[in-house]
C-alpha positions as CSV (number, residue, x, y, z in Angstrom):
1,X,0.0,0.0,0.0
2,X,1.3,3.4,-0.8
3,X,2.4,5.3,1.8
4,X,-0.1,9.1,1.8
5,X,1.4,12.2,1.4
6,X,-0.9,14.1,3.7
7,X,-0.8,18.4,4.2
8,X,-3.0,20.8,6.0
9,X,-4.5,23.6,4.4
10,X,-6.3,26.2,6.8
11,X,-8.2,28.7,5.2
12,X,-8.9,32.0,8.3
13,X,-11.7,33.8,6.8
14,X,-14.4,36.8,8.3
15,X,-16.7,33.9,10.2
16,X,-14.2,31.1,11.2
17,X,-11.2,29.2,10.1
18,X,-11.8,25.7,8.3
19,X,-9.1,23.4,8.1
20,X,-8.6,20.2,6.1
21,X,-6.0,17.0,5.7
22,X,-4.8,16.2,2.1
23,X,-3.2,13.2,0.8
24,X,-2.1,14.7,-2.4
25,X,-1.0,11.1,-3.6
26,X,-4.4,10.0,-3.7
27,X,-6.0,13.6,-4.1
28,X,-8.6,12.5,-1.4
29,X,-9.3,14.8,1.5
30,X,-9.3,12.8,4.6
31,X,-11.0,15.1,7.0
32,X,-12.2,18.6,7.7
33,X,-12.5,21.2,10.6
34,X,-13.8,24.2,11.7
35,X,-13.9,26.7,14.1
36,X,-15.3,30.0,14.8
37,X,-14.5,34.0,14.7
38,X,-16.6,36.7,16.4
39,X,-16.8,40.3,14.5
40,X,-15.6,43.5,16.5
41,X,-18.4,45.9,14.7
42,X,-19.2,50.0,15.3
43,X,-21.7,52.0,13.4
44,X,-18.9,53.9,12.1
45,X,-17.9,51.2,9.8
46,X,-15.3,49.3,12.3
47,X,-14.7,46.1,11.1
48,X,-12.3,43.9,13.1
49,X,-11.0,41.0,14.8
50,X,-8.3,40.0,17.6
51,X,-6.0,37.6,15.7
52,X,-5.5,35.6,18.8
53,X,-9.3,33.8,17.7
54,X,-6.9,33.1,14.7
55,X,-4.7,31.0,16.3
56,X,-7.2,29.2,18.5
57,X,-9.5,28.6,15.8
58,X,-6.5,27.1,13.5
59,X,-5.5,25.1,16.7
60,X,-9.6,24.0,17.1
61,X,-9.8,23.7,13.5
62,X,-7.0,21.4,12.6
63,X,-7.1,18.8,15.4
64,X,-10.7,17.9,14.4
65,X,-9.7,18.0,10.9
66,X,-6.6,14.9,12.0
67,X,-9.1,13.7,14.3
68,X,-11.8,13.3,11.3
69,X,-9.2,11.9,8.8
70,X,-7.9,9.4,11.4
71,X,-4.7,10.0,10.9
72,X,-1.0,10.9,12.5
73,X,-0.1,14.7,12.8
74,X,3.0,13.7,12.6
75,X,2.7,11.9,9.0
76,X,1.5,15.8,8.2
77,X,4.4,17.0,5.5
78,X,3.3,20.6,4.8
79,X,1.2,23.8,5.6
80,X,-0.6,26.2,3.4
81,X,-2.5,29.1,4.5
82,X,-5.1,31.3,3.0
83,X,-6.1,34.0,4.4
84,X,-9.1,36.9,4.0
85,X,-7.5,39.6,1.8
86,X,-6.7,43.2,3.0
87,X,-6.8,43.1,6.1
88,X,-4.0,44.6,8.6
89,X,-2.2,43.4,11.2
90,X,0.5,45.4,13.1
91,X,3.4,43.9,15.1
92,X,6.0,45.8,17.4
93,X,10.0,44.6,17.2
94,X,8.9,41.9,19.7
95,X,6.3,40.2,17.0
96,X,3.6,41.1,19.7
97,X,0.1,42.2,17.6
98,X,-0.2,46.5,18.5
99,X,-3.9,46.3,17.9
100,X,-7.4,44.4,16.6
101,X,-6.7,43.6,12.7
102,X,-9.0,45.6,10.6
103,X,-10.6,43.5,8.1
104,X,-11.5,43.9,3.8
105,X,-15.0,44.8,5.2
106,X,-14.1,47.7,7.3
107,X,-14.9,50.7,5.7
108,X,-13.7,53.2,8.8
109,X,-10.9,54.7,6.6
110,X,-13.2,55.4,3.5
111,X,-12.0,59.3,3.5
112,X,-8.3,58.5,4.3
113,X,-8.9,56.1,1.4
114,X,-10.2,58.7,-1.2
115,X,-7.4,61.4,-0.3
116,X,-5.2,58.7,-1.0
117,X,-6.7,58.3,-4.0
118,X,-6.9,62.2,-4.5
119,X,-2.7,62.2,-4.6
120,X,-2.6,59.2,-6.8
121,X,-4.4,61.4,-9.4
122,X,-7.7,59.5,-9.1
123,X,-9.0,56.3,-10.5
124,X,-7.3,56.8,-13.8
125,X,-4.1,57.5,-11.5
126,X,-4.0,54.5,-9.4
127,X,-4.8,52.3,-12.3
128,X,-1.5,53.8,-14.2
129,X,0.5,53.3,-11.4
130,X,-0.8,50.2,-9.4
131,X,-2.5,48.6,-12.1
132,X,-5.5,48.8,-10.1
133,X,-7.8,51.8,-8.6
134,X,-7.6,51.2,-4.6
135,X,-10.9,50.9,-3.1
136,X,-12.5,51.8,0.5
137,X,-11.2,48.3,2.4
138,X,-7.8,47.9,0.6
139,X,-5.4,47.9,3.4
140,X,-3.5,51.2,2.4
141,X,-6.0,53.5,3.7
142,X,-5.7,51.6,7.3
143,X,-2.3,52.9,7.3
144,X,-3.3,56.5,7.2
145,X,-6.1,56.0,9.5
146,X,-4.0,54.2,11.8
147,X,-0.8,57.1,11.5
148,X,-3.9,59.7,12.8
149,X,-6.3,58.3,15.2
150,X,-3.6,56.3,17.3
151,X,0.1,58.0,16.6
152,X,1.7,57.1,19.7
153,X,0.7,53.5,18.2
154,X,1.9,54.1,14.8
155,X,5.6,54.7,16.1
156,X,6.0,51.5,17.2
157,X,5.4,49.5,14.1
158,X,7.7,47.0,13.4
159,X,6.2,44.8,10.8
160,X,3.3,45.6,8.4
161,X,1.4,41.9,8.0
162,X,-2.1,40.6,6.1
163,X,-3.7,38.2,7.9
164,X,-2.0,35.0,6.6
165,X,1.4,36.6,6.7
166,X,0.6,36.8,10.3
167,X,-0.3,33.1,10.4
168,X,2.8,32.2,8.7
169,X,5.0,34.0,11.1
170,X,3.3,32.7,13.9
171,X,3.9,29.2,12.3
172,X,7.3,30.0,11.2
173,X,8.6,33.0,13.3
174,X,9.5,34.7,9.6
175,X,7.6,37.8,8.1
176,X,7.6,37.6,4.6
177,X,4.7,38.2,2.3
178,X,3.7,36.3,-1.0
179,X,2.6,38.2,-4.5
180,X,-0.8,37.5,-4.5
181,X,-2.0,38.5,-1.6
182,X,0.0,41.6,-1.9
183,X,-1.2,42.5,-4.5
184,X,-4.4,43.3,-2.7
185,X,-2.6,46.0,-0.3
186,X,-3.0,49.3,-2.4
187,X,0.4,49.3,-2.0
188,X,1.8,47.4,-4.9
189,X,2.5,47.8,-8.6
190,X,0.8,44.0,-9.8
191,X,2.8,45.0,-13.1
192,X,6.0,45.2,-11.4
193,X,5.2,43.2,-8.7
194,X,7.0,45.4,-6.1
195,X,5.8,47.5,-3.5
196,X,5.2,51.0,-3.9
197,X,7.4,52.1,-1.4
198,X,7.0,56.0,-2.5
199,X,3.2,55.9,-1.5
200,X,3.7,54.4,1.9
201,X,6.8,57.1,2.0
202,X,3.6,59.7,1.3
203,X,1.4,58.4,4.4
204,X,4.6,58.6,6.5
205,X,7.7,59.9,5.5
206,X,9.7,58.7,7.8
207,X,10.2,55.5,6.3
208,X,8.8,53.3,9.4
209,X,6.3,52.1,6.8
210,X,8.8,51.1,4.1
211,X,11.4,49.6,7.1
212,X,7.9,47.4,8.3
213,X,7.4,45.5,4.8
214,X,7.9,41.9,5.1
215,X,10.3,40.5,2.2
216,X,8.4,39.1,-1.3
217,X,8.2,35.1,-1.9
218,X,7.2,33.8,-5.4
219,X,4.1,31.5,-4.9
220,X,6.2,27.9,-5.2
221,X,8.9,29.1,-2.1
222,X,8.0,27.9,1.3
223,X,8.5,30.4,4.1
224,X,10.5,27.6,6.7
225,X,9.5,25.3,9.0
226,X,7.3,25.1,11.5
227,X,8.5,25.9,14.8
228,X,8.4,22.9,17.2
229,X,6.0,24.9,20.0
230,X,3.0,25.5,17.0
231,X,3.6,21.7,15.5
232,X,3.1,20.6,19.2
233,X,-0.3,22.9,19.5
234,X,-1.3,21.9,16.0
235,X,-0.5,18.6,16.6
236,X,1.4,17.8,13.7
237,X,4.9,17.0,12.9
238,X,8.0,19.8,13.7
239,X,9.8,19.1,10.1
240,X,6.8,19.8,8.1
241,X,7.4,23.0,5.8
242,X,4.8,25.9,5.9
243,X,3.8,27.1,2.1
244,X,3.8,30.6,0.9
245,X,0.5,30.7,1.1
246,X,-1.9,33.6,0.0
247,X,-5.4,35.6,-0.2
248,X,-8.8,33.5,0.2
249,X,-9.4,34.1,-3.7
250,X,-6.0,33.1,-4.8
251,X,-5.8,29.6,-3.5
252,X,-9.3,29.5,-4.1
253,X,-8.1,30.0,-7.6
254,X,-5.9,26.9,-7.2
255,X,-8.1,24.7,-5.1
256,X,-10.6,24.9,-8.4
257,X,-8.2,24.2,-10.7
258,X,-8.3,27.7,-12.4
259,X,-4.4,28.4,-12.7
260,X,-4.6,28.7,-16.4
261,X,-6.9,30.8,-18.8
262,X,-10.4,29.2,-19.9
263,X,-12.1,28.7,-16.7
264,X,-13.9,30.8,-14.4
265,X,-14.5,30.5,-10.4
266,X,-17.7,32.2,-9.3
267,X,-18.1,32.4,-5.3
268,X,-21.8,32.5,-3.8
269,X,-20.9,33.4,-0.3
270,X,-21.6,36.1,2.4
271,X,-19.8,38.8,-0.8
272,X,-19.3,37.3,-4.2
273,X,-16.6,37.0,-6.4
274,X,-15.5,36.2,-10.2
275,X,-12.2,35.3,-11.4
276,X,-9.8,34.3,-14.0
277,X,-6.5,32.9,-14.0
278,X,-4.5,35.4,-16.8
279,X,-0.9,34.8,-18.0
280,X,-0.1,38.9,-18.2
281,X,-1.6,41.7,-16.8
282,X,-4.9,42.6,-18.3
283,X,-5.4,46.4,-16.9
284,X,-9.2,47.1,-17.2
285,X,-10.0,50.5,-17.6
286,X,-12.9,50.1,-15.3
287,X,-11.4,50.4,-11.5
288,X,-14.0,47.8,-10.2
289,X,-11.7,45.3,-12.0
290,X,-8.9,44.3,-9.5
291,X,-6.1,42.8,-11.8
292,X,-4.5,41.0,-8.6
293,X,-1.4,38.6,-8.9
294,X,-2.3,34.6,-8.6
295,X,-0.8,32.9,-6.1
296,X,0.3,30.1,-9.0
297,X,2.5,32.7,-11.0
298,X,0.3,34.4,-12.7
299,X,-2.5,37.0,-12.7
300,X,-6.1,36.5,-11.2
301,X,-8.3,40.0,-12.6
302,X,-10.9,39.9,-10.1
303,X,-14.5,41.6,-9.4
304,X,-16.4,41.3,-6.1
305,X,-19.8,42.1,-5.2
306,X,-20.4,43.3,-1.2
307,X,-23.9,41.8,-1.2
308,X,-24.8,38.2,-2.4
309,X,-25.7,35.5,0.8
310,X,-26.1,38.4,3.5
311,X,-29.0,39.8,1.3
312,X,-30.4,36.9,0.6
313,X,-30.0,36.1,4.6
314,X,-31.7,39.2,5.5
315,X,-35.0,39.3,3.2
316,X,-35.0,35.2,4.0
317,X,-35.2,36.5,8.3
318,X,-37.6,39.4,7.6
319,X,-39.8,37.2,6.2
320,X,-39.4,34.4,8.8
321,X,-38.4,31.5,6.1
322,X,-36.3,28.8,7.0
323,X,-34.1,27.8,3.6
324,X,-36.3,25.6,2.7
325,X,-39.1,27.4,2.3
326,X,-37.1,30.1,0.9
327,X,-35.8,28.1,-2.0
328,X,-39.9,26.8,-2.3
329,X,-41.1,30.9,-2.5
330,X,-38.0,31.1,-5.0
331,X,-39.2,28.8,-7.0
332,X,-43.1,29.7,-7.3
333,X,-42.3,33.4,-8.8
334,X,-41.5,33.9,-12.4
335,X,-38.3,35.1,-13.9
336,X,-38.2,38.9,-13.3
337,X,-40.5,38.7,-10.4
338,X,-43.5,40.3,-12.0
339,X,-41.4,43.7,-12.5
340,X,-40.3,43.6,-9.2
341,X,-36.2,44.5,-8.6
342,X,-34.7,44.7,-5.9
343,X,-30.9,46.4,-5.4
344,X,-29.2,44.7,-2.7
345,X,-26.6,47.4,-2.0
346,X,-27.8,46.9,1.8
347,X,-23.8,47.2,2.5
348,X,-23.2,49.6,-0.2
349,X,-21.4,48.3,-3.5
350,X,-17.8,47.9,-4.5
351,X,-19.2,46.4,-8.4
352,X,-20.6,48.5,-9.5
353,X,-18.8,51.2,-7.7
354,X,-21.0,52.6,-5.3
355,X,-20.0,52.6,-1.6
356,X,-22.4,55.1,-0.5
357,X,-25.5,52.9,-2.0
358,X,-28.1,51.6,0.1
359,X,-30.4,48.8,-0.8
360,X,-33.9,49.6,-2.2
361,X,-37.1,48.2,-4.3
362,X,-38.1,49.1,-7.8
363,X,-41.2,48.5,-9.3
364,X,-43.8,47.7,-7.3
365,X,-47.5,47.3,-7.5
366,X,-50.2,46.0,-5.8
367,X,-50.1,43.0,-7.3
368,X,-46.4,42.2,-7.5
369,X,-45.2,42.7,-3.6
370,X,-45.8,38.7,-2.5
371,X,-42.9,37.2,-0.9
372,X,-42.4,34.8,-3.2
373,X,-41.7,37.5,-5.7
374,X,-39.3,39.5,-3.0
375,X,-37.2,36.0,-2.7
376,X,-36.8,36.0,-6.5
377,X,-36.1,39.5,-7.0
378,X,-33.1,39.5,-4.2
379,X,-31.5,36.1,-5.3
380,X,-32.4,37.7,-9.3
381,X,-30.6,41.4,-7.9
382,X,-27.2,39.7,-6.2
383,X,-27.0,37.5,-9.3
384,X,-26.9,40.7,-11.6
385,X,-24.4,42.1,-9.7
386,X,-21.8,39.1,-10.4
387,X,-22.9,39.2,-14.6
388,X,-21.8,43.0,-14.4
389,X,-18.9,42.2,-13.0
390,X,-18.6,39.3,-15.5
391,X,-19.4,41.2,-18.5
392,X,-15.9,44.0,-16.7
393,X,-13.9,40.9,-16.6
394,X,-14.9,39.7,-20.8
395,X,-14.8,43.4,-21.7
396,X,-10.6,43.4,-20.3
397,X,-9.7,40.4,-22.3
398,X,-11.1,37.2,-20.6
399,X,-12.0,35.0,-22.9
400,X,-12.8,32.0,-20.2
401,X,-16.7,30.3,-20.5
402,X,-16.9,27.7,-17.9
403,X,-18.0,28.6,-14.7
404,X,-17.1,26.4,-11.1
405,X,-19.2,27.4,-8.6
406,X,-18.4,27.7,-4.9
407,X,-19.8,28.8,-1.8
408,X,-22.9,28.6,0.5
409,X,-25.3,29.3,-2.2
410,X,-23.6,27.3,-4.4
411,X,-25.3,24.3,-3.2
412,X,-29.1,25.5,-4.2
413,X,-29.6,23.8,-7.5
414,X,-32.4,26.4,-8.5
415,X,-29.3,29.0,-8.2
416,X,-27.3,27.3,-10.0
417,X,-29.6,27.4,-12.8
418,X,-30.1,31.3,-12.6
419,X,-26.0,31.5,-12.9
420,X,-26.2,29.3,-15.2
421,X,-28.9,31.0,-17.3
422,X,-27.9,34.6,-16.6
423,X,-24.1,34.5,-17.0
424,X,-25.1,32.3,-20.5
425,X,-22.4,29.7,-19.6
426,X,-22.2,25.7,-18.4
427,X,-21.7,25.9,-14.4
428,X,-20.2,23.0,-12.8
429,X,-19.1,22.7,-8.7
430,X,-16.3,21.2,-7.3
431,X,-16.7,18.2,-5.2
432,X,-14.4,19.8,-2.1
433,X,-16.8,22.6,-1.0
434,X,-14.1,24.3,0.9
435,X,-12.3,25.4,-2.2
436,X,-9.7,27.9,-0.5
437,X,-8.7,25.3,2.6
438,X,-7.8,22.4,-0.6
439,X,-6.1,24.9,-2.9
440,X,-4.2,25.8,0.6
441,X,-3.1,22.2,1.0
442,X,-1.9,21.6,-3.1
443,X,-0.1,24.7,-2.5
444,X,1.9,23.7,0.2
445,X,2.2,20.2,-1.4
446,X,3.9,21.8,-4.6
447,X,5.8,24.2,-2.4
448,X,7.1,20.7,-0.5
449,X,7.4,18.8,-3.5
450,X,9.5,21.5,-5.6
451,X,12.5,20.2,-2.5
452,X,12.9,17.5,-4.2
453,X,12.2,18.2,-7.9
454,X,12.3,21.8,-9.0
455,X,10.1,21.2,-12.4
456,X,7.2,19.6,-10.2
457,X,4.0,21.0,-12.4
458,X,1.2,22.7,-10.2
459,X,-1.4,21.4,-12.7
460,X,-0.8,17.6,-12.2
461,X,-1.7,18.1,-8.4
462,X,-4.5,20.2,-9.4
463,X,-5.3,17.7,-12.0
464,X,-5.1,15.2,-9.3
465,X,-6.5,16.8,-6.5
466,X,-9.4,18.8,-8.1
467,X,-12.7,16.8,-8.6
468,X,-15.6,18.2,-10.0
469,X,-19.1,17.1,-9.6
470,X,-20.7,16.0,-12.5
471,X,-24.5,15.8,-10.9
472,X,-23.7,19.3,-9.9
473,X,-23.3,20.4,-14.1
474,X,-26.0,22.8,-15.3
475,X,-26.1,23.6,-18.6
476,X,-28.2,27.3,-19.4
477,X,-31.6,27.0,-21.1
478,X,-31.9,28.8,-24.0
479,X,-35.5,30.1,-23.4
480,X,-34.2,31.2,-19.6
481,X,-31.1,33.2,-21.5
482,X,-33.5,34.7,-23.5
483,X,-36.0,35.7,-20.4
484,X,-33.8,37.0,-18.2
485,X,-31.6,39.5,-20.6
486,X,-34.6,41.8,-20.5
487,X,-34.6,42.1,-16.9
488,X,-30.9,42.4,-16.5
489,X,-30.9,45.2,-18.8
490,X,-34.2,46.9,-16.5
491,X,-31.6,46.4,-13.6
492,X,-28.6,48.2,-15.7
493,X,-31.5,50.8,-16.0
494,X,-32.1,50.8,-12.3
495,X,-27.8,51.0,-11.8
496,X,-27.9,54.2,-14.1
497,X,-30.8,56.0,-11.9
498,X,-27.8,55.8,-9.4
């Protein structure tokens, strides 16, 4: 019997960290954890988190995940570790955290964003020079807020971290970053791929900032070793090698097999998101394209929506529906909901580009306002939102047609037909729901494997390790294409009222 190669691939997002055991020999997952975060939230926008519930939850997360695959920590080779993008986390010279990370959803430093955005020379400006036009939530702006509401703070930052460049230096003891989830600071040229060590020289010139950067790996480079301590905690074996790791999109990117152009990966979570593995650069003109670096050594242009599950959530609650039901009322209305729409902008918008939106209702009548016909018009409205940011990602240069679908909603078949249907492209899902926590663990299996042989080809693991489902394939309707293009265009009517 072959001996497994087994790895662990944690994946620290918003709600909770999930964890899983790989044997990449095989390409069978062996067992899964989780564990939860709580959310430090103001009315000011404050989104944050203590990234101590990190480390317990990646502790939590991963002994049930060896406790569910039956297998020795110690037999555990590697560690890859994805983490939610933007965030900040700020260590002193001792590696101790200064303050609560602030997350991608905190939108506290939305006017220290926009006057850094102001000295870029606008949109158009940060596109020239970044490559991408940095957005309320990017972690730049956190800087500047951080350098004015706590200075005495700000002077004794040591290291400038995202949050799973914290998790690898808390597995490894080493700061270093990796390109792809750098590329999501607002502080880096993704066509150079360097920082932009002038910009953080503009938020403070004393160079603190540019002294604090962590050191650039390329996606195949393992940071080091675990330290014993951690491997103890975790439960797994002192000599296994932690991966470079990256953002939650990027190794969800790998962990669907889209690390080369002609597929893309469509999330149905709490915020949705579409991407595309690219082999150069493709600089939209539109700034709600982010052209981010992959964590595979590439590109990954990028669009996500603020609103998808949580609107959903909230119209499912207010009408007191379990998801059952909800999927039943979904089902009874028509396509375009009897002329009702419904702009789910309930946490303003990033695509389309309007942060200041708020959620409201179009087009109702006496006849139309039924709940089924609210349950359609909010699944029908978040839905929109990812075929405009689909139609920004084809109008740049992506040529890709097949869609794999991930996340929570994801597993509704009836939604699965509306993507389907309204994007006008085959949709498939991967068997391993937790795409980012596997495409964690084939990252640090190539990182581990490249040891040994330096030519070891990301897409055989991927080819090995990725299994899609084929009861899951949805094919669009033609007479649903056809339906539906009329009410997407009343929405893009609705957008323009805006």
């Amino acid at each position: 019997m072959t001996q497994p190669a087994l790895f662990l691939g944690l994946d620290c997002g918003t709600q909770g960290t999930k964890a899983l055991i790989l044997d990449s020999r095989s390409g069978t997952v062996l067992g899964r954890g989780a564990a939860p975060h709580s959310l430090i939230s103001g009315a000011n926008g404050c989104r944050e988190q203590d990234p101590a519930q990190w480390l317990q939850a990646c502790t939590s997360a991963t002994r049930q995940a060896l406790q569910a695959a039956g297998v020795d920590g110690r037999q555990v080779l590697g560690v890859g570790v994805c983490g939610q993008q933007h965030g900040l986390v700020l260590l002193d010279d001792q590696g101790q955290v200064l303050r609560p990370a602030k997350l991608w959803c905190d939108t506290q430093s939305s006017a220290e964003n926009q006057r850094l955005l102001d000295w870029l020379g606008g949109t158009q400006g940060s596109l020239e020079r970044l490559g991408l036009a940095i957005a309320p939530g990017y972690t730049v702006s956190k800087l500047l807020w951080t350098r004015e509401q706590h200075p005495e703070l700000f002077q004794r930052i040591a290291h400038i971290l995202l949050p799973h460049d914290y998790l690898n230096f808390w597995l490894t003891g080493r700061c270093c970053s990796e390109y792809g989830d750098a590329s999501g600071s607002g502080y880096f040229d993704v066509r150079r791929r360097d920082w932009d060590r002038a910009l953080l020289a503009h938020i403070d010139p004393s160079g603190r900032l540019e002294r604090a950067l962590p050191p650039l790996l390329e996606a195949h480079q393992p940071v080091g070793r675990i330290l014993a301590p951690v491997a103890r905690q975790l439960g797994i074996s002192a000599d296994a090698w932690v991966a470079s790791g990256g953002g939650d999109n990027m190794l969800g990117a790998i962990g669907t097999g889209n690390i080369q152009p002609g597929i893309i990966t469509m999330s149905l979570g709490s915020s949705g998101t579409v991407y595309a593995y690219a082999e150069r650069p493709l600089i939209s003109p539109e700034p709600s394209v982010a052209t981010f670096c992959s964590s595979s050594g590439g590109w990954l242009p990028l669009i996500c929506t603020m609103n998808l599950t949580n609107a959903t959530t909230l119209v499912r609650e207010l009408l007191g529906l379990d998801l059952a039901a909800f999927n039943q009322r979904l089902e009874q209305a028509p396509i375009g909901a009897e002329g009702l729409c419904l702009l789910p902008f309930f946490n303003g918008e990033r695509v389309p580009a309007l942060p200041q939106a708020q959620g409201s209702l179009h087009g109702m009548t006496l006849d139309n306002l039924t709940p089924a016909n609210l349950c359609r018009a909010v699944v029908e409205g978040t839905t929109f939102g990812l075929r405009y940011g689909l139609d920004l990602l084809r109008a740049a240069g992506l040529h890709s047609q097949s869609i794999r679908l991930i996340g929570g909603g994801a597993k509704s078949l009836l939604w699965r037909q509306m993507v389907a249907d309204i994007m006008h492209a085959p949709v498939i899902c991967p068997r391993e729901a937790e795409a980012a926590a596997l495409g964690a663990a084939i990252q640090a299996a190539w990182c581990h494997g490249r040891q040994d042989d330096p030519d070891l080809d990301l897409q055989q693991l991927c080819e090995r390790c990725v299994r899609l489902d084929p009861g899951s394939e949805t094919q669009p309707r033609a007479e649903h294409v056809a339906a539906y293009e009329p009410v997407y265009q009343r929405y893009r009517q609705q957008l323009a009222s805006l």
